[in-house]
C-alpha positions as CSV (number, residue, x, y, z in Angstrom):
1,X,0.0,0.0,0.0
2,X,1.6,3.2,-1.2
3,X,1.2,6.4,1.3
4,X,2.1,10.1,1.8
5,X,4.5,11.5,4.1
6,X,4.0,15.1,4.7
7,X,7.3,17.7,4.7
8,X,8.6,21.0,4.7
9,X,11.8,22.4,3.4
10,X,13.6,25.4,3.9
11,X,14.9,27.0,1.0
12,X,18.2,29.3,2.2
13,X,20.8,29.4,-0.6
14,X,23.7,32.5,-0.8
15,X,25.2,32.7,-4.5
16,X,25.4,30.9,-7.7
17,X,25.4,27.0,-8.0
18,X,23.1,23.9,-7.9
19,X,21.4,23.0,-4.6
20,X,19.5,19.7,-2.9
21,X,16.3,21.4,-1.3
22,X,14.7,17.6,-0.4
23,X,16.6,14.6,-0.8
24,X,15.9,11.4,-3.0
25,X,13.0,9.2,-0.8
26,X,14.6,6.0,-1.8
27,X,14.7,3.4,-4.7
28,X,10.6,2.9,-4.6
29,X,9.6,7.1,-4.0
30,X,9.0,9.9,-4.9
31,X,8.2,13.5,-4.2
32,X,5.2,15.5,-4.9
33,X,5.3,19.5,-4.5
34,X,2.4,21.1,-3.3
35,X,3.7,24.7,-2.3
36,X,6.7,26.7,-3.4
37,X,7.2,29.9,-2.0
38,X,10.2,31.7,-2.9
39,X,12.1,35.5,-2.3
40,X,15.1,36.6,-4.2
41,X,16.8,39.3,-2.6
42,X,19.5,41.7,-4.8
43,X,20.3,40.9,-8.4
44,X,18.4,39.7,-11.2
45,X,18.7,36.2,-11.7
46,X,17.3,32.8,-13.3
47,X,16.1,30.1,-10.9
48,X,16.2,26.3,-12.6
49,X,14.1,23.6,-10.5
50,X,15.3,20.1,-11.1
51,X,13.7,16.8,-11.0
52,X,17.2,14.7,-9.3
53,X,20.7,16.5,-10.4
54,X,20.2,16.5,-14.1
55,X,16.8,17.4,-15.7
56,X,15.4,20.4,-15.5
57,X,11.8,20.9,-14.5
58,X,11.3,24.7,-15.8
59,X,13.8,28.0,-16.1
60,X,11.8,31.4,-14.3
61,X,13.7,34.6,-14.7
62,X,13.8,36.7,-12.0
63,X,14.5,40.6,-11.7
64,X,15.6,41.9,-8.9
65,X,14.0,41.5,-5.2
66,X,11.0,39.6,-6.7
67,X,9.6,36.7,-5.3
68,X,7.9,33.4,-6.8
69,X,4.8,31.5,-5.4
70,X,3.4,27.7,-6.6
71,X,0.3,26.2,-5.0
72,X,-1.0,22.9,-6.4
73,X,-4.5,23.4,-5.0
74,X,-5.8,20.2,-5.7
75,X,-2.8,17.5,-4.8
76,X,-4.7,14.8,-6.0
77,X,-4.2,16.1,-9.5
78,X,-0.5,15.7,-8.5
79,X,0.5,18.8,-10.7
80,X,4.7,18.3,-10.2
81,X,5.8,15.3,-9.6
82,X,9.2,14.0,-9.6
83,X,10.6,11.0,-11.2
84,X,11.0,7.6,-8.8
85,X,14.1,7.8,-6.6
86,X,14.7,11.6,-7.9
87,X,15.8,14.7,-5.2
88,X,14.7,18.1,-5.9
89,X,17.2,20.2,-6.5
90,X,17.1,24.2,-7.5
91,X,19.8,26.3,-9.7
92,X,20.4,30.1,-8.9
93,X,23.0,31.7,-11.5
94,X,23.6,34.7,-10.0
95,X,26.4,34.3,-7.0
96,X,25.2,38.4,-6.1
97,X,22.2,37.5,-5.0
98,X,20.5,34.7,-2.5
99,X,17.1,32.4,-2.5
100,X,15.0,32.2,0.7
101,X,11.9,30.7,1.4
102,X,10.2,27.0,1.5
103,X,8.7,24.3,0.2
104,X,5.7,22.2,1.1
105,X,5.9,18.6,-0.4
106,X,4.9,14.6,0.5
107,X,6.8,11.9,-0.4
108,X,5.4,8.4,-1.5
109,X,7.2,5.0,-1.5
């Protein structure tokens, strides 16, 4: 019997590179995202969400100080879900600027 397991991740990231928001849920899961809330303080930038290390889920430019909000009001539509055994990972590329906020998300295995 498959299940959900509620979560909530905090998004805190200073400068440019790839980060791992919520790690993999093992061989069998996977992660659905129900609420992304997001701030970007300073520069303009371009955020990149990820499904696992590799594949990217959508680009959103950003200008500067602007924020970014996602609400999948209806979770049994399941609106992003990642791939089996898959972390979610987020991409800022600007290294002047920082990402705070969080995430709401279950995880099924």
């Amino acid at each position: 019997m498959k299940f959900d397991t509620r979560g909530f991740a905090r998004v805190n990231i200073g400068g440019a590179g790839t980060f791992q928001i919520i790690a993999s849920p093992g061989a069998s899961g996977f992660i659905k995202i129900d609420h992304i809330n997001m701030f970007l303080t300073a520069a303009a930038n371009t955020i990149t969400l990820y499904n696992g290390g590799s594949r990217e889920i959508a680009d959103y430019p950003f200008p500067a100080n602007s924020s970014f909000g996602f609400d999948n009001t209806n979770p049994d539509l399941n609106t992003l879900v990642l791939d089996t055994n898959q972390a979610f990972v987020i991409g800022i590329s600007n290294a002047g600027s920082s990402l705070k906020g969080f995430i709401l998300y279950r995880t099924s295995n």
